[in-house]
C-alpha positions in Angstrom: 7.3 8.8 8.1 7.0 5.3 6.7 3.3 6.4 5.3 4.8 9.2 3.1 7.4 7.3 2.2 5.5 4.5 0.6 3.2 7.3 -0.2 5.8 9.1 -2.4 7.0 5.9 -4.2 3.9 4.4 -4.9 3.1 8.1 -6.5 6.8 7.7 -8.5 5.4 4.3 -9.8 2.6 6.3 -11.2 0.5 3.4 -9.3 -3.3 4.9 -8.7 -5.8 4.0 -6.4 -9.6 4.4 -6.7 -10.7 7.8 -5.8 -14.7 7.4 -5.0 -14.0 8.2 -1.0 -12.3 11.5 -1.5 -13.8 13.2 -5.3 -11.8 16.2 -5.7 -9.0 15.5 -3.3 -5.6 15.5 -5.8 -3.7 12.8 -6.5 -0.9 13.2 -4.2 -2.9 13.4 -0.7 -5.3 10.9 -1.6 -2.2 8.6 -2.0 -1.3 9.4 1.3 -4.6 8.5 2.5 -5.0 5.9 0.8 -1.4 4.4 2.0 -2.4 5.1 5.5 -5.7 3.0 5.3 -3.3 0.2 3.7 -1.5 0.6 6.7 -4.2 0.1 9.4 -5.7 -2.7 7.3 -8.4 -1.5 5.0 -6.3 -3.1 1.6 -6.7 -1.9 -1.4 -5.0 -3.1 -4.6 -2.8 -0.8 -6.6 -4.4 0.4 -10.2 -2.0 0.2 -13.3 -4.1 1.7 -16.0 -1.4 4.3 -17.1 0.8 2.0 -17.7 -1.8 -0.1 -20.0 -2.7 2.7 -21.8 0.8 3.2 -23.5 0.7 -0.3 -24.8 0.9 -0.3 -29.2 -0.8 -3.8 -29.6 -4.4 -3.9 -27.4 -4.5 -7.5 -27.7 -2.1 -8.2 -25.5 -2.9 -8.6 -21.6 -1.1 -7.6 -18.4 0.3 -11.1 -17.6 1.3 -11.4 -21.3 3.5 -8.1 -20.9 5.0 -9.5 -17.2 6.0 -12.9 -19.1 7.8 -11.1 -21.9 9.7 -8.6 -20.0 8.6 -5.3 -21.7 8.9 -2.0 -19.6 5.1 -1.7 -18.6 5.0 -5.6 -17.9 8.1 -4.9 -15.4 6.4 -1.9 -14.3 3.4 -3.5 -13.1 5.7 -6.2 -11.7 7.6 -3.6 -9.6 4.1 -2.1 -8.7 3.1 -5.1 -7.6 6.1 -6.0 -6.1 6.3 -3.1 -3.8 3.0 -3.2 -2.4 3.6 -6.6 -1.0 6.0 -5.3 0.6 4.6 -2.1 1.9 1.2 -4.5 2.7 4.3 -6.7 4.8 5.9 -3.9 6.4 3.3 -1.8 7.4 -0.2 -4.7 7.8 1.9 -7.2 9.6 5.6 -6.2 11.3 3.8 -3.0 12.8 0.2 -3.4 13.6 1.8 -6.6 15.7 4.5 -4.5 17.2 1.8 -2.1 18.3 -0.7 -5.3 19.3 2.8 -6.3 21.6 3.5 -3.0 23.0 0.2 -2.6 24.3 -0.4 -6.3 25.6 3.2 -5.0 27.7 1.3 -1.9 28.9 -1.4 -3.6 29.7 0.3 -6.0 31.5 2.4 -3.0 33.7 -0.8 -1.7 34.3 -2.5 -4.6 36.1 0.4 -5.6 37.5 0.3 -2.2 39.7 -3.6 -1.8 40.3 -4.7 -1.9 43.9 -7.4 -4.4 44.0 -10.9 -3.0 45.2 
């Protein structure tokens, strides 16, 4: 649930990610793959050309946009923004929960083998 979730907001953003794995696939499910592989560690960084593309002066940089507060420098701050924290919740809180979970199994599991 979490994957489509970040999935569909990441796809609001109009963040993009590099398609070479998948040619062909539409936008939408390779998101979802592509948010999924985030999500099991294979990171990827977030692509923000759309919003570059709609700037008027072409001398002016990313960080120069973020510093003076126009709408794509906050959107590619917001991007950005939200894929730490999708990277947070989904890298680090879960993969450990599910590194814990199965150390406790584990654990159960030896605990009631019969030696041989």
């Amino acid at each position: 649930m979490l994957i489509y979730t970040f999935s569909l907001i990441t796809f609001a953003l109009d963040a993009d990610f590099k398609n070479e794995d998948f040619p062909g696939l539409p936008r939408v499910f390779y998101t979802i793959i592509r948010i999924f592989r985030n999500s099991i560690g294979d990171i990827e960084v977030p692509l923000y050309d759309n919003w570059l593309n709609d700037s008027t002066d072409p001398e002016t940089n990313e960080v120069t946009k973020i510093i003076t507060g126009s709408a794509e420098g906050i959107s590619i701050f917001v991007i950005y923004l939200y894929w730490i924290f999708n990277i947070f919740i989904m890298v680090i809180i879960l993969l450990n929960f599910l590194i814990a979970e199965v150390g406790g199994t584990f654990e159960a599991v030896k605990e009631e083998a019969e030696p041989l």
